[in-house]
MIGUVEX-434647 format. One record per atom (N, C-alpha, C): residue in one letter; y, z, x. Coordinates in steps of 0.001 Angstrom, whole numbers, padded with zeros to 6 digits, always signed. Each point is the difference from the previous one (the first is absolute). Example, Ala and Ser with C-alpha at 12.3 -4.5 7.8 and 13.67 -1.06 7.14 Angstrom:
BEGIN
A-005690+007800+013190/A+001190+000000-000890/A+001200+000000+000900/S+001050-000720-000350/S+001190+000060+000820/S+001090+000730-000770/
REM end
This chain:
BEGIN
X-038719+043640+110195/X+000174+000223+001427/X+001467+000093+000382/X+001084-000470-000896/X+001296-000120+000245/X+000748+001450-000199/X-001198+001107-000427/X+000711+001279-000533/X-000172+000701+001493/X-000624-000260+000573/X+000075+000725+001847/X+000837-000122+000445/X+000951+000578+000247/X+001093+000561+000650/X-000076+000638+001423/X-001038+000737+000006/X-000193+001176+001020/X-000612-000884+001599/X+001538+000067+000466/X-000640-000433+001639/X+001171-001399+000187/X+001030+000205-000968/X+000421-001546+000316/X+001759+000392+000233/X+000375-000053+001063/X+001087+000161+000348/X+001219-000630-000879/X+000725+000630-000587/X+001166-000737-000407/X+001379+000178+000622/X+000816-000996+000536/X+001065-000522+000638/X+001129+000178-000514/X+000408+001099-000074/X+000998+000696-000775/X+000911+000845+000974/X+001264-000425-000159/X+001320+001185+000309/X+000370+001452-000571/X-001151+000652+000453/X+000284+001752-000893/X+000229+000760+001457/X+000243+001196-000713/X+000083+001267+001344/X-001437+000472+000374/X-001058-000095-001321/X-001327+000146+000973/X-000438-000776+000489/X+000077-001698+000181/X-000073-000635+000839/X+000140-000109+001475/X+001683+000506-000068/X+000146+000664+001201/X-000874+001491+001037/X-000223+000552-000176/X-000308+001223-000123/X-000912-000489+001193/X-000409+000950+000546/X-001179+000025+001254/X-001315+000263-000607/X-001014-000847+000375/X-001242-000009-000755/X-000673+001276+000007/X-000031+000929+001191/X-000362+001056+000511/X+000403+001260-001405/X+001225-000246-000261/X+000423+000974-000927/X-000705-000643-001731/X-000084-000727+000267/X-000763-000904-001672/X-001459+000640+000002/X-000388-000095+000916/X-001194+000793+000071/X-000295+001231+000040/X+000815+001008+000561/X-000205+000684-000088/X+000826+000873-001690/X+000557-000819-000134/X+000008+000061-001578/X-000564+000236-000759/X-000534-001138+000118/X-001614-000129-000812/X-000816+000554+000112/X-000482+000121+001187/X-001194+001676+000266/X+000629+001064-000885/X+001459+000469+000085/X+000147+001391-000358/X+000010-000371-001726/X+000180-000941-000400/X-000241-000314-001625/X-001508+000182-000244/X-000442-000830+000668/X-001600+000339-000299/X-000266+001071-000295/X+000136+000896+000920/X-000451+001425-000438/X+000489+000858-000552/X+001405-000109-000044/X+000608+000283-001350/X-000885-000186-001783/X-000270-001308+000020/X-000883-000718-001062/X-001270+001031-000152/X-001008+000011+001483/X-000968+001045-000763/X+000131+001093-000066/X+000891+000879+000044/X+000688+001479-000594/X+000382-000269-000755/X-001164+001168-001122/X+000011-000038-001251/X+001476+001071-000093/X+000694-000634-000570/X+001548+000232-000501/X+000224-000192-001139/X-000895-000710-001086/X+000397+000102-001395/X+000708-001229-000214/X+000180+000125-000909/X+001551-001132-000610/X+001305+000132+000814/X+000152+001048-000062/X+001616-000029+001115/X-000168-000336+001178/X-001301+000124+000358/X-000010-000622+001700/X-000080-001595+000075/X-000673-000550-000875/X-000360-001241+000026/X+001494-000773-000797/X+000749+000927-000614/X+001196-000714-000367/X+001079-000292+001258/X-000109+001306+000493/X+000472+000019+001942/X+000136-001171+000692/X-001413-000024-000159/X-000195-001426+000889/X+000113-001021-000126/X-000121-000542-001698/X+000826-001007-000934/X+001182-000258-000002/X+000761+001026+000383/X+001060-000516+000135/X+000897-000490+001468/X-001155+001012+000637/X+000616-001028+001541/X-000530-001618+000283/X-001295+000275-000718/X-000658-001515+000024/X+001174-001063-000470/X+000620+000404-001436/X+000412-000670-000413/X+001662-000386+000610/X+000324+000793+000879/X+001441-000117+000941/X-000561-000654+001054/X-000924-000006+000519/X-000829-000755+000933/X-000035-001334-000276/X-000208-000199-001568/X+000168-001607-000115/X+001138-000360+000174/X+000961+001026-000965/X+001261-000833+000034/X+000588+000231+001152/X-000008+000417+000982/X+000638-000547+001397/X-000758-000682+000144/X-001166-000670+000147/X-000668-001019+000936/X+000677-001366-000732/X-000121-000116-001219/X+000689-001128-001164/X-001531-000358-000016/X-000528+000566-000480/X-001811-000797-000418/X+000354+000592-001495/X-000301-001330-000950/X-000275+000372-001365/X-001303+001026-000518/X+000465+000979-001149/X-001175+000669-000421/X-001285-000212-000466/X+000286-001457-000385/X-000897-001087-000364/X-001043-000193+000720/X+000591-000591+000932/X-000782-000273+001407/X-000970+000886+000755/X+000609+001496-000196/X-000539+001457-000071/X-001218-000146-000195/X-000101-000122-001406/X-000688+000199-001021/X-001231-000609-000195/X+000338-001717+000684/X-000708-000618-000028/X-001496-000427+000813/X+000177+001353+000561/X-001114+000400+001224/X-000991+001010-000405/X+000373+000046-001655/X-000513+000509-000430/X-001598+000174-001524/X+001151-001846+000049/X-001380-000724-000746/X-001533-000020+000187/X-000170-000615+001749/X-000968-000345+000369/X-001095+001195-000011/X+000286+001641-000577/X-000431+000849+000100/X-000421+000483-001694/X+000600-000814-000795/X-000769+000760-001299/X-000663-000052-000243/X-001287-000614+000671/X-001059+000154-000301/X-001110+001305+000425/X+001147+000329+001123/X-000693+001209+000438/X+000456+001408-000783/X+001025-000418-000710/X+000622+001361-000473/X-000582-000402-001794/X-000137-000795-000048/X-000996-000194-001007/X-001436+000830+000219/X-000474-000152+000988/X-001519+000596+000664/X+000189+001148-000059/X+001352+000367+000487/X-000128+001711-000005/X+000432+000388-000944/X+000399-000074-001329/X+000119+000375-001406/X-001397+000089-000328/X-000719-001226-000055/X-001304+000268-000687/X-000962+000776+000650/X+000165-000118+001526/X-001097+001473+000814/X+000563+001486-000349/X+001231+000225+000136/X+000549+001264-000841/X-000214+000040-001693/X-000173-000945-000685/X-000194+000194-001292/X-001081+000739-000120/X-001251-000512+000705/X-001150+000384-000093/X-000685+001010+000986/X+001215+000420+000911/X-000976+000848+000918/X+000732+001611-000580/X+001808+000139-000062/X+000375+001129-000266/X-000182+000148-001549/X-000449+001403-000147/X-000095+000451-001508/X+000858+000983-000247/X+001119+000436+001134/X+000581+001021-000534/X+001394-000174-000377/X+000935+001459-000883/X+001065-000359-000098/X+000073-000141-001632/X+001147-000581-000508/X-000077-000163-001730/X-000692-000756-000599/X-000343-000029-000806/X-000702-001574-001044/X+001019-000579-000215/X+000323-001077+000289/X+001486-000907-000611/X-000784-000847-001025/X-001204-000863+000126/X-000165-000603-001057/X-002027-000224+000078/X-000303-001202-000998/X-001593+000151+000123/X+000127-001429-000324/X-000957-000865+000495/X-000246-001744-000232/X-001692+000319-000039/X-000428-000598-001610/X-001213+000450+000011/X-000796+000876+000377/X+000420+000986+000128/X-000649+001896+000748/X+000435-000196+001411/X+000700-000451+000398/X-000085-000109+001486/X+001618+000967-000006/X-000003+001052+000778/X+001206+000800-000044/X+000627-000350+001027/X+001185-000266-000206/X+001271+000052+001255/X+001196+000631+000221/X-000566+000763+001492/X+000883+001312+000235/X+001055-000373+000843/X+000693+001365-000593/X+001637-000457+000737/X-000025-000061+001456/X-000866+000987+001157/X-000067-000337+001212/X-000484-000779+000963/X-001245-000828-001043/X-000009-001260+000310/X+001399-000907-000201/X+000654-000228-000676/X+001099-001039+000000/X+000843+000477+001275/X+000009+001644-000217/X+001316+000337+001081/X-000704-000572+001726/X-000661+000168+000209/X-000924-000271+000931/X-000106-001184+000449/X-000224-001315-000695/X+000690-001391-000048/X+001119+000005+000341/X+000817+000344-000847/X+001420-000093+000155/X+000970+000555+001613/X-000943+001059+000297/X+000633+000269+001524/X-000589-000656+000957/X-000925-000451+000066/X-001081-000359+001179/X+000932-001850-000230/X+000292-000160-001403/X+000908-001711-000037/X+001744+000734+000474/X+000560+000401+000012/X+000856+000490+000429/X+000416+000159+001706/X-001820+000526+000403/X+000844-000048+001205/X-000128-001260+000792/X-001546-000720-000531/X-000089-001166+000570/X+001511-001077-000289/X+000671+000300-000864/X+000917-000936-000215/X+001125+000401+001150/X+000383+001338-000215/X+000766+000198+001581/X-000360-000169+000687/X-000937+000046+000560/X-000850-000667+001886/X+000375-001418-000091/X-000348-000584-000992/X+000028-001596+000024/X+001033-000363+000198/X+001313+000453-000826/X+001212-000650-000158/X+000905+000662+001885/X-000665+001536+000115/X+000693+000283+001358/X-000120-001049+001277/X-001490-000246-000410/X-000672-001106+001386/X+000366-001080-000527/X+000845-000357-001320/X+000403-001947+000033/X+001356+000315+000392/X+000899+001073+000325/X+001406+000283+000590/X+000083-000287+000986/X-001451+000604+000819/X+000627+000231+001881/X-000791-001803-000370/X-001121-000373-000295/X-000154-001543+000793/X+001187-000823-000401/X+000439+000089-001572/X+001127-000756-000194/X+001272-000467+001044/X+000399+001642+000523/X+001269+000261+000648/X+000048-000023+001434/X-001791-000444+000130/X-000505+000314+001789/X-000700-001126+000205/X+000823-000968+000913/X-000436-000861+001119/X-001643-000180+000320/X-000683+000007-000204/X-001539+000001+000881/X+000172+000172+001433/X+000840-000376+000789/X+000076+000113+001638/X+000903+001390-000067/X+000750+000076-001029/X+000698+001674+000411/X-000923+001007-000433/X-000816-000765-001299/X-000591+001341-000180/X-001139+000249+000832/X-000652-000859+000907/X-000843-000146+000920/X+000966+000694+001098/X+001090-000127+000061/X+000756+001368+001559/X-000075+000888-000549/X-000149+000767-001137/X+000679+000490-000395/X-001129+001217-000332/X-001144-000752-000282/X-001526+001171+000109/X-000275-000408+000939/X+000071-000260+001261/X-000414-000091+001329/X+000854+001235+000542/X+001395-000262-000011/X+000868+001175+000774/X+000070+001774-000508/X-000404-000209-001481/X-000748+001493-000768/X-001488+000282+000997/X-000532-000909+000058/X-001572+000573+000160/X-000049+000078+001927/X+001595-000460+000623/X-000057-000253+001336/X-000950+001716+000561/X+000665+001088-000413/X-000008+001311+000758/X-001716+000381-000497/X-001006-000492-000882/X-001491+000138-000168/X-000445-000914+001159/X+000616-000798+000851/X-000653-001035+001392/X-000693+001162+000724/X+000834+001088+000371/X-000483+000902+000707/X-001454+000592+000115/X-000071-000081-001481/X-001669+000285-000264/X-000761-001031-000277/X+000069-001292+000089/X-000508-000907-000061/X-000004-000628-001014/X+000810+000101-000771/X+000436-001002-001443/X+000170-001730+000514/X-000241-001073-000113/X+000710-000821+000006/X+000726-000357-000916/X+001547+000221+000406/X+000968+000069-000762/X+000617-001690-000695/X-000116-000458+001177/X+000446-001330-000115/X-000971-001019-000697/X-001350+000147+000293/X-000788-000923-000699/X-000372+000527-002118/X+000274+001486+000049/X+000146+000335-001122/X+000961-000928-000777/X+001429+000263+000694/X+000949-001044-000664/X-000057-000671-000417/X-000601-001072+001524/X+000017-001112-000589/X-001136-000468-001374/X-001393+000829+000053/X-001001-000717-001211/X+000561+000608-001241/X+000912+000682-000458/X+000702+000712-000791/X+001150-001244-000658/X+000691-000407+001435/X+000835-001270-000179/X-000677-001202-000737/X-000978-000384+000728/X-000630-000848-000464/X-000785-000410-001277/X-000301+001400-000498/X-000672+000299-001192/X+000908-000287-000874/X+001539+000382+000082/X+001468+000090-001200/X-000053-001624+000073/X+000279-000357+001065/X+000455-001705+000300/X-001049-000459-000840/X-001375+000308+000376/X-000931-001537-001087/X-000186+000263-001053/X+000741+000964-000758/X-000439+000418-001860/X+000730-001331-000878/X+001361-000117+000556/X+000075-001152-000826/X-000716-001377+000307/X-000021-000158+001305/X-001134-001303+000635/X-001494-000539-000646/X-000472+001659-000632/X-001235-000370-000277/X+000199+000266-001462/X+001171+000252-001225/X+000148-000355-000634/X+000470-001338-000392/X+000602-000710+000661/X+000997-001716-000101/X-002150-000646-000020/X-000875+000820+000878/X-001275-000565+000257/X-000843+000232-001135/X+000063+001230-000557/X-000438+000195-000949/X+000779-001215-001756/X+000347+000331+000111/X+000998-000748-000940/X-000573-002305+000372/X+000147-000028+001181/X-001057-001102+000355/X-001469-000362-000456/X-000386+000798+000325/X-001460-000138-000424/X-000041+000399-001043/X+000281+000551-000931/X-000013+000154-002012/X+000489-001726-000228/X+001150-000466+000251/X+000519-000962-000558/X-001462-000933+000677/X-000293+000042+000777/X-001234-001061+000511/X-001235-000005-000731/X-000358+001319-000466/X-000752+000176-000429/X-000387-000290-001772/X+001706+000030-000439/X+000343-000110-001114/X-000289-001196-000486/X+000235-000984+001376/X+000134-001610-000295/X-001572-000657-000055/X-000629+001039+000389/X-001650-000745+000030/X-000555+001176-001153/X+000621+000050-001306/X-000401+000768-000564/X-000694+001524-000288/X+000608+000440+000687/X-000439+002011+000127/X+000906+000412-000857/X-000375+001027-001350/X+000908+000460-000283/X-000010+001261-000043/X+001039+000637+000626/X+000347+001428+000562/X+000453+000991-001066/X+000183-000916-001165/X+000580+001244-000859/X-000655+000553-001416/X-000867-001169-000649/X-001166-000549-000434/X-001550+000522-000074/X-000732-000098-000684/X-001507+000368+000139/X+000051+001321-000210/X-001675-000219+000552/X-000356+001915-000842/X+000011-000064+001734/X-000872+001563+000157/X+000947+000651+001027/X-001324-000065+001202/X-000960-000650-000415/X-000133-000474+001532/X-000190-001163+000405/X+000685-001146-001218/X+001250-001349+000637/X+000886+000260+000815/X+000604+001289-000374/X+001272+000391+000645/X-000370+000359+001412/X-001166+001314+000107/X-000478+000138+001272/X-000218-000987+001201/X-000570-001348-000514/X-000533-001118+000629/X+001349-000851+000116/X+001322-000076-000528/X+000763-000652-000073/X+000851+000885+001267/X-000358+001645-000090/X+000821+000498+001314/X-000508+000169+001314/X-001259-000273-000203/X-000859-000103+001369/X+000332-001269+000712/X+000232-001117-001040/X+000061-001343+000687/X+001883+000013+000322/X+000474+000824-000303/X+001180+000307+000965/X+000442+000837+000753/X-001405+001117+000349/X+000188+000993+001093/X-000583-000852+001032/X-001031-000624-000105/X-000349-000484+001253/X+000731-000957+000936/X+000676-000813-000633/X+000679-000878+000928/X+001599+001015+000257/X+000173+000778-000679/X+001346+000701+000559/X-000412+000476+001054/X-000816+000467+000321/X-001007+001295+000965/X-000078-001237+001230/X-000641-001437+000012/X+000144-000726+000956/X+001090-000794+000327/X+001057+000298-000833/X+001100-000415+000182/X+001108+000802+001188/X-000048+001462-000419/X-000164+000719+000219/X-000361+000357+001923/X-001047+000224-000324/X-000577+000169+001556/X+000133-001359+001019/X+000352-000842-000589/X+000581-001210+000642/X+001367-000004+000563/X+001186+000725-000838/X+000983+000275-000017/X-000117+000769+000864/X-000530+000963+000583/X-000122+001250+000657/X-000661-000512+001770/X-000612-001364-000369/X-000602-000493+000871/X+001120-000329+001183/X+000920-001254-001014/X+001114-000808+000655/X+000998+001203+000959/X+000166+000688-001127/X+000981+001223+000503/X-000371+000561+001436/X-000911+000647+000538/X-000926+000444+000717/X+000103-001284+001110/X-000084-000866-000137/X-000711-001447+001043/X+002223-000398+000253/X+001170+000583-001133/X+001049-000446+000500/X+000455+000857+000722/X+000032+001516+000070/X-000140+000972+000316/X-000243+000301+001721/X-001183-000255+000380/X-000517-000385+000869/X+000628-001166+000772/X+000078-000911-000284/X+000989-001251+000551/X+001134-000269+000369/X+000482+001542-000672/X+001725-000070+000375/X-000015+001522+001172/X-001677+000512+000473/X+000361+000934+000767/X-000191+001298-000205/X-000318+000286-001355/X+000506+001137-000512/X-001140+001262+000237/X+000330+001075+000777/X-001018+000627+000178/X+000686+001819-000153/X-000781+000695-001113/X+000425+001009-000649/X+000187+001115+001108/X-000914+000067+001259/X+000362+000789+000440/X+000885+000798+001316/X+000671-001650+000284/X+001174-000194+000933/X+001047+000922-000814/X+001211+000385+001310/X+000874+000592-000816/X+000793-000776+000160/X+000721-000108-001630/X+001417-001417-000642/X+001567+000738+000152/X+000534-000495+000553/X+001521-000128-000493/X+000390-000751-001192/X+001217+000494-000757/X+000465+000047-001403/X+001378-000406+000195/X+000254-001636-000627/X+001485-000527-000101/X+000848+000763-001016/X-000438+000810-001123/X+000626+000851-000971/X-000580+001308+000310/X+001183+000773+000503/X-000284+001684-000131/X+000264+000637-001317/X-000598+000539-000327/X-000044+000941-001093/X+001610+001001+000057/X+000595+000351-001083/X+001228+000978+000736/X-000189+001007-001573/X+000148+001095-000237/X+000309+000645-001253/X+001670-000417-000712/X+000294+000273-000947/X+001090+000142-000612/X+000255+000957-000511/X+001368+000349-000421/X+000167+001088-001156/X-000834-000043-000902/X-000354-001479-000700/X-000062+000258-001530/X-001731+000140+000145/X-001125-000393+001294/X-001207+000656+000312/X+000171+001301-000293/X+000747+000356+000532/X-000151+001624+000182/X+000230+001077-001231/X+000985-000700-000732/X+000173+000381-001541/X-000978-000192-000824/X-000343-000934+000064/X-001374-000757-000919/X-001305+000919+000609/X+000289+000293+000611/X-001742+000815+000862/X-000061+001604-000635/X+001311+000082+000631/X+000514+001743-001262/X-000061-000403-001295/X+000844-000592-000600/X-000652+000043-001014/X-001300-000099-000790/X-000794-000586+000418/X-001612-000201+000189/X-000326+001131-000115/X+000067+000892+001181/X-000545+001420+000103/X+000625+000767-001134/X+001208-000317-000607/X+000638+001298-000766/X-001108-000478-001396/X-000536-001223-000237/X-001027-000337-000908/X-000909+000600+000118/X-000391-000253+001634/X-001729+000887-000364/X+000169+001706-000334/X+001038+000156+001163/X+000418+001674-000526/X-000116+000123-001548/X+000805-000468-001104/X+000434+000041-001013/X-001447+000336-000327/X-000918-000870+000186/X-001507-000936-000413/X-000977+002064-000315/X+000305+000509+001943/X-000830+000994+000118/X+000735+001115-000518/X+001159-000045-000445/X+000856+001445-000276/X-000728+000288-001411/X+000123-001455-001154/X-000796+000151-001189/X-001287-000012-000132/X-000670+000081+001144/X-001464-000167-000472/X-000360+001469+000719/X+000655+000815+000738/X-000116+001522+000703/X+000796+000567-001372/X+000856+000038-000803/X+000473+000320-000505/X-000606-000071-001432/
REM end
C-alpha cells in the first residue's frame, strides 16, 4: 500500500509548484491525447521526454514516478496473458508446448503498458505539484464558461477534490485494517486462492464501512460549517497566469502537434 503515490501532494520548492493549477491541467489534457495518437516510437519518446523535464523541474524523484506503478502489475500482467491468447497475428517468436507466441501480441502489451505508464506518472505530477484547494480552483475556473449551459462547475471540483484528498486517507485505512486483521490471524499473502479471496473480502468490507462513514462525518462537517454548493463564493487567492504557464502550455501543444504531424505523416 506504501507504493501509492498517486493523489498525495508533495511540499516541495520547484517552478512547477509554482505554476497556476489551471495551466497543469491543461497540460495534462493536451498530453493525454497526445498519448492516444498513434505516433509510433518517436511520438511516445516526445512525450518521455517532456515527462521526464517535468520531473526534474518539479524535484520529484523518478523513483517515486515509478512507483505508482507497482500497484498495477497485476493488470499488465492480465493483459499479456489476454493478448497472448486472444491475438494470433504477426511473427512466431517462439512455442511453449505448441502454444505459439506472436510478435503482435507482445507489441500490443507493450504499448497499451506504455501508455498506461504515461497517464499514471502525468496524473502523479499535477497531484504531486497541486494543492487539492488549488487544484479544486483550478477545475472549477476551467469548467466556469460550461455554467452557461448548466454544468455545475463548482460542485464538479469540488467531488474531484475530494476524491484526490481521500486516496491516501483510505490507504493509511487500508493499511489499518490488514495490520488488524493480520493480528487475529488472516493471512493475506498465503493459502490457495480462495483463502486469499475470503482473506480479501474480510478486508473489503470493513474498508467500504469505513469508508462510507468517512464520507458520512464529512457531509454532517460540511453542513455545520454552512456550506452550501450552490451560493455564489468569493476567493481569498486569485488565480493570475505567469510567463512560465504560458511557455509550459506551448510547449504542451508543440507535443501534441509533434504527436499529430507523425501520425498524419
Amino acid at each position: 500500500m506504501n507504493n501509492v503515490a498517486l493523489g498525495q501532494y508533495m511540499p516541495l520548492d520547484s517552478v512547477v509548484h509554482k505554476m497556476d493549477p489551471r495551466s497543469k491541467i491543461m497540460i495534462m489534457l493536451f498530453l493525454m491525447v497526445a498519448i492516444f495518437i498513434p505516433a509510433g516510437v518517436l511520438g511516445y519518446v516526445i512525450i518521455g521526454i517532456f515527462i521526464l523535464l517535468s520531473l526534474y523541474l518539479s524535484k520529484l524523484n523518478i523513483k517515486y514516478a515509478l512507483r505508482t506503478m507497482k500497484p498495477m502489475l497485476w493488470m499488465m500482467a492480465f493483459l499479456l496473458v489476454i493478448n497472448l491468447l486472444v491475438i494470433k497475428t504477426g511473427t512466431p517468436l517462439f512455442s511453449i508446448k505448441g502454444f505459439i507466441i506472436y510478435s503482435d501480441a507482445v507489441n500490443q502489451t507493450l504499448y497499451i503498458v506504455v501508455r498506461l505508464m504515461l497517464m499514471v506518472i502525468i496524473t502523479t505530477v499535477l497531484t504531486a505539484t497541486t494543492k487539492p484547494l488549488d487544484l479544486t480552483l483550478g477545475i472549477e475556473k476551467l469548467l466556469k464558461p460550461f455554467e452557461k449551459i448548466g454544468v455545475p462547475a463548482h460542485i464538479i471540483a469540488m467531488m474531484i477534490s475530494i476524491a484526490l484528498r481521500f486516496i491516501p486517507t483510505l490507504i493509511e485505512e487500508t493499511q489499518r485494517i490488514m495490520n488488524a486483521q493480520a493480528s487475529r490471524g488472516v493471512d493475506l499473502e498465503n493459502g490457495s486462492i480462495k483463502e486469499k479471496i475470503m482473506a480479501i473480502l474480510s478486508l473489503i468490507v470493513p474498508l467500504f464501512v469505513s469508508a462510507f462513514d468517512r464520507a458520512d462525518q464529512l457531509a454532517n462537517a460540511m453542513e455545520a460549517r454552512g456550506y452550501d454548493p450552490s451560493r455564489k463564493r468569493t476567493r481569498y487567492k486569485v488565480l493570475k497566469m505567469q510567463t512560465m504557464d504560458y511557455a509550459s502550455m506551448l510547449l504542451s501543444v508543440v507535443v501534441l502537434c509533434a504527436c499529430i504531424g507523425i501520425w498524419v505523416l
